[in-house]
Kinemage of the C-alpha trace (Angstrom):
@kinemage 1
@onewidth
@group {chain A} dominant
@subgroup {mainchain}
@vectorlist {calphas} color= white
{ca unk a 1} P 49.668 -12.009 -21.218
{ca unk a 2} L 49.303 -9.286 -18.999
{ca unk a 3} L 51.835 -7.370 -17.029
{ca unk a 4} L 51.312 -6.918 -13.311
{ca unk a 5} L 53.525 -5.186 -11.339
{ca unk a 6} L 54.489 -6.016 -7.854
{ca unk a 7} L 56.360 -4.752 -4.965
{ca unk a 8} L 58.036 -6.071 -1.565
{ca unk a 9} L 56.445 -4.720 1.827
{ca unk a 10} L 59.603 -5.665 3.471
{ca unk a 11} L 62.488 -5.101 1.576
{ca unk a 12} L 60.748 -2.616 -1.069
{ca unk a 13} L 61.423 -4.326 -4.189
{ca unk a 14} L 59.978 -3.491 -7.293
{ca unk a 15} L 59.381 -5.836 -10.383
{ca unk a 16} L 56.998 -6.170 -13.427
{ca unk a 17} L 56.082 -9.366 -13.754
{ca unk a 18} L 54.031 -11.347 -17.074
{ca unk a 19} L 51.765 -13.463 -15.720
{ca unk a 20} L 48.865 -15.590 -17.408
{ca unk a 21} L 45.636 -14.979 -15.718
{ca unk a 22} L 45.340 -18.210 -14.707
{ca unk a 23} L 48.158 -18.274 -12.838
{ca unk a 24} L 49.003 -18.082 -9.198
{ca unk a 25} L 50.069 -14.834 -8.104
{ca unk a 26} L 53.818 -14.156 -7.102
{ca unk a 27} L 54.293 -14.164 -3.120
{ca unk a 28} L 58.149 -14.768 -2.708
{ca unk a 29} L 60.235 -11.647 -3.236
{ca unk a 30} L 63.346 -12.153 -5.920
{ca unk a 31} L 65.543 -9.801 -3.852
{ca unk a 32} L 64.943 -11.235 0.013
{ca unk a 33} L 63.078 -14.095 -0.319
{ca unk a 34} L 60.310 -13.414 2.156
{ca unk a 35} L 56.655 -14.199 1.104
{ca unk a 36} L 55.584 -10.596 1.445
{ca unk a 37} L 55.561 -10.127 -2.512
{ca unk a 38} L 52.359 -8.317 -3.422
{ca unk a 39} L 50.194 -7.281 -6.344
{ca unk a 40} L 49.704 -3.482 -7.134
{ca unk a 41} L 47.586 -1.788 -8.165
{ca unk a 42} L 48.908 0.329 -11.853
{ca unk a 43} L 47.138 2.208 -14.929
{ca unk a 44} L 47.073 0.079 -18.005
{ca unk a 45} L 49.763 0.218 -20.874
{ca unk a 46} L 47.212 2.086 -23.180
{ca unk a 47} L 45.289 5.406 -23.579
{ca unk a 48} L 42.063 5.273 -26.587
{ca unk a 49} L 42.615 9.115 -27.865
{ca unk a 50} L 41.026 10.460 -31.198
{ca unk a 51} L 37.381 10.140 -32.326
{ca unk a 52} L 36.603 6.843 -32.097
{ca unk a 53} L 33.363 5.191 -30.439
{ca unk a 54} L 34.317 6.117 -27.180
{ca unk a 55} L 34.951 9.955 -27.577
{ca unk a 56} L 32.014 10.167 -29.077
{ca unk a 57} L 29.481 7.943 -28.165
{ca unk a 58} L 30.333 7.176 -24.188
{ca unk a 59} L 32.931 9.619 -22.677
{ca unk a 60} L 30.207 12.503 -22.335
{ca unk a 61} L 27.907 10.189 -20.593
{ca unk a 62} L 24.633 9.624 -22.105
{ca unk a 63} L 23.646 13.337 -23.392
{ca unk a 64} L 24.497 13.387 -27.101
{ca unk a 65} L 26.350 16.104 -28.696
{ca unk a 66} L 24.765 19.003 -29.953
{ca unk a 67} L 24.119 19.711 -33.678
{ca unk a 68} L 26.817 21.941 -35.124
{ca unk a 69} L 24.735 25.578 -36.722
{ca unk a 70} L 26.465 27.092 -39.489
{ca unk a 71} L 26.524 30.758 -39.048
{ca unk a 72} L 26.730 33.639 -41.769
{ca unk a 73} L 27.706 36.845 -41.581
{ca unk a 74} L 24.757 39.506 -42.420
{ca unk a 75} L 25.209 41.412 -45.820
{ca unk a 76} L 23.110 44.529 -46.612
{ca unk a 77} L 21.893 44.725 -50.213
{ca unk a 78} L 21.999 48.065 -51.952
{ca unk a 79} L 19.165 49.046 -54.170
{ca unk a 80} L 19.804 51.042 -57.111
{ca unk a 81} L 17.409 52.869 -59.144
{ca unk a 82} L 18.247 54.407 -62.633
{ca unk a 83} L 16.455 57.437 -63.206
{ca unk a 84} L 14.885 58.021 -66.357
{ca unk a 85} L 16.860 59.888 -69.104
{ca unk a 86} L 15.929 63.654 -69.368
{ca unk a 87} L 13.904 64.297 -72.269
């Protein structure tokens, strides 16, 4: 059941209240009894984080990541020649 929290235009009252979807919203205020109880609107409980399908796949929009390159450092290769022995 969701949690839906609501708040008095009158008096100011605040309260969370569970609720089934199904059911009527709450209109009378707890603290002053007037029917000025309303619904607001409030971010949900939950936050997806990590790498999941939604990081990844939709939060970008619809470009797709870009490959990751490896890159290597340069080395320079000495050639050596022997000479030949003195004869």
């Amino acid at each position: 059941m969701p949690i839906y929290d609501y708040q008095c235009t009158s008096c100011g009252f605040k309260k969370e209240v569970m609720r089934k979807v199904s059911e009527p919203s709450v209109t009378a205020c707890p603290e002053c009894s007037r029917e000025t109880f309303a619904k607001q609107l409030s971010a949900p409980a939950f936050q997806l984080s990590g790498t999941g399908w939604y990081a990844t796949d939709f939060k970008a929009g619809s470009a797709k990541p870009e490959a990751k390159t490896e890159t290597t450092p340069e080395t320079k290769t000495e050639t050596k020649t022997e000479a030949a022995p003195a004869a």
